[in-house]
C-alpha positions in Angstrom: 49.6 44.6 42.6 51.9 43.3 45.0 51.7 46.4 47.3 48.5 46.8 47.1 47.3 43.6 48.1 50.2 43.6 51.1 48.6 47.2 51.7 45.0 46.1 51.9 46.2 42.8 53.9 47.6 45.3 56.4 44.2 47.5 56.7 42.1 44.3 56.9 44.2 43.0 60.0 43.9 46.5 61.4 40.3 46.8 61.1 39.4 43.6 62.6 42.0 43.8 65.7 40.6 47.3 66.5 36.8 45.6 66.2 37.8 42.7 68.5 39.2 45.1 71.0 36.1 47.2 70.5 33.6 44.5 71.6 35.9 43.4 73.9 35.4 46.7 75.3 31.8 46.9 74.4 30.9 43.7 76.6 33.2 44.4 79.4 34.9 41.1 78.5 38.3 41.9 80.3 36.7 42.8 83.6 34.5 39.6 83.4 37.8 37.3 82.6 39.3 38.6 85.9 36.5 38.2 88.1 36.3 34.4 87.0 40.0 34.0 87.5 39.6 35.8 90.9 36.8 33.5 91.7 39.3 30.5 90.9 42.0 32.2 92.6 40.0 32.9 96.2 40.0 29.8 97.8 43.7 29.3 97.7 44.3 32.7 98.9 41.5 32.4 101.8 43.6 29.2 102.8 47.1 31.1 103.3 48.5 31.4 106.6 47.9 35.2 107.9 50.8 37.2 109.3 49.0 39.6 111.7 52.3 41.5 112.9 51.8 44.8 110.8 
């Protein structure tokens, strides 16, 4: 009993990490987590000094 139950333990934790990353990919989540942080991010960036010597 005590391999199985480890066993099924292991396949449970499997099945709902590759159904998290499934909606995650579903939904486009990742993508819509950047562009928030990018919209946080813009206004300090806009505010940088520019170096124009290229």
């Amino acid at each position: 009993m005590g391999f199985l139950h480890i066993l099924l333990i292991i396949l449970a934790v499997i099945a709902v990490l590759f159904i998290v990353t499934f909606v995650i990919y579903w939904f486009n989540l990742d993508m819509k987590l950047v562009r928030k942080i990018y919209d946080k991010l813009q206004p300090h960036y806009d505010n940088l000094e520019k170096d124009r010597k290229l």
